[in-house]
N, C-alpha and C positions, 0 to 999 in steps of 0.2 A: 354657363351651359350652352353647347350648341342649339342651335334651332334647329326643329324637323319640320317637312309636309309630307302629308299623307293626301290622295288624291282618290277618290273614292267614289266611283260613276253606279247609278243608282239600277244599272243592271250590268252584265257581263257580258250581256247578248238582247239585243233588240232588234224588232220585227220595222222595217219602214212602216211612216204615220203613226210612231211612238215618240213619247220624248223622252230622253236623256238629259235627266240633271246630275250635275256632277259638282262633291262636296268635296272643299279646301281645309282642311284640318290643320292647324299649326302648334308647335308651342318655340318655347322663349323665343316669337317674333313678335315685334312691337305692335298696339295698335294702329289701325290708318296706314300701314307699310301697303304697297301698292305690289301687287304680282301681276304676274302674264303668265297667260295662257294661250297654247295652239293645240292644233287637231290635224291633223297630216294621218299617213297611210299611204298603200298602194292602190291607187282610183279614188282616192277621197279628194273630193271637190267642193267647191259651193255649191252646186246642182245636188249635193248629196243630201243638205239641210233646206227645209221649208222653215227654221229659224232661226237664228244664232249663225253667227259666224266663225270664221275657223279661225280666226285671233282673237283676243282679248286681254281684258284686266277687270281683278275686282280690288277691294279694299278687307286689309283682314280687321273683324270686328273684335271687341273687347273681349271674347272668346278664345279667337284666333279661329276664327271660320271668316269662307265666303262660299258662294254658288254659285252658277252658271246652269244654261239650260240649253238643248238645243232639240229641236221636233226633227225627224229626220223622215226628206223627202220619201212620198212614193213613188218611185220611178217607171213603172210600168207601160208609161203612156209614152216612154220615148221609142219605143217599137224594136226593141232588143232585151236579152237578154242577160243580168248578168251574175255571177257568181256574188255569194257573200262577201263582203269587205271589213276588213280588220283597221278600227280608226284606234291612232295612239293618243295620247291624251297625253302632252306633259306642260310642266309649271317651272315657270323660271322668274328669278331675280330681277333681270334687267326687260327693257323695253325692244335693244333689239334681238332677246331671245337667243344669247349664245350662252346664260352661266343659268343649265337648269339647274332645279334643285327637285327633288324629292324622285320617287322612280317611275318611269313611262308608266300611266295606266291603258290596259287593253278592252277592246268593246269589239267584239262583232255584229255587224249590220247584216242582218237577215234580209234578202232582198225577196221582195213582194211580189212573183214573179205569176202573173195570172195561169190561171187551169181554164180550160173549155172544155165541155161537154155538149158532145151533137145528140140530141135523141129525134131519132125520126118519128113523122105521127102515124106511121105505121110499121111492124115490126117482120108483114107479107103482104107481098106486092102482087098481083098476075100480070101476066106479059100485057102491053099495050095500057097499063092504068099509069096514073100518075100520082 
C-alpha cells in the first residue's frame, strides 16, 4: 500500500498572538520515520513567528502522527502596515526539502493592525478656551 500525509493546521485563519499547531497524519509509514517540514509564503519571515521556526522535523508516532506549533508574531509595533499573509504549510521526505509529499496546507495570518480613537474632553469649545 502507498503511504499518505495529511497536514491539518488547527485553524484556516489566524489573528497575530495566536498559535497555530499543525497535525501530521500518516498511514502505511513506518514508526520513528523522520519528516520535514517548512512554512514559506509571500512576506513570510521569521519576524512573522514569536515561536517555531519556519523549518523543521518531527518523528511519526506508533499512530502515524506528529505536531508542531507556532505563536505568530504581533507586528504592530513595527510602525507600518500590512495586509494579511497567506503561510503554506508543506511536509516533505527528505532533509533537504525537495521530494514533498502530501498537499501544500494554507493559513491566513490576520494582521493585528491597531485602531485609534481621539475623543476630545470637550465636544464645544468658545473662541479663546482651550
Amino acid at each position: 500500500m502507498s503511504p499518505s500525509y495529511t497536514i491539518s493546521p488547527s485553524a484556516t485563519s489566524i489573528n497575530e498572538g495566536e498559535t497555530l499547531t499543525t497535525s501530521i497524519s500518516t498511514t502505511n509509514v513506518a514508526t520513528d520515520t523522520t519528516l520535514y517540514y517548512s512554512l514559506s509564503g509571500t512576506g513570510i519571515n521569521s519576524y512573522d513567528f514569536s515561536s517555531g521556526e519556519l523549518t523543521g522535523s518531527g518523528k511519526v508516532d506508533s499512530n502515524g502522527n506528529f505536531s508542531f506549533s507556532h505563536t505568530v508574531a504581533n507586528e504592530y509595533h513595527l510602525m507600518y502596515v500590512e495586509d494579511d499573509e497567506t503561510l503554506n504549510i508543506k511536509l516533505f521526505s527528505d532533509s533537504n526539502r525537495t521530494a514533498q509529499v502530501g498537499t501544500t496546507s494554507t493559513v491566513t495570518i490576520q494582521e493585528a493592525n491597531p485602531t485609534y480613537i481621539i475623543t476630545p474632553s470637550s465636544t464645544t469649545i468658545n473662541e479663546g478656551e482651550t
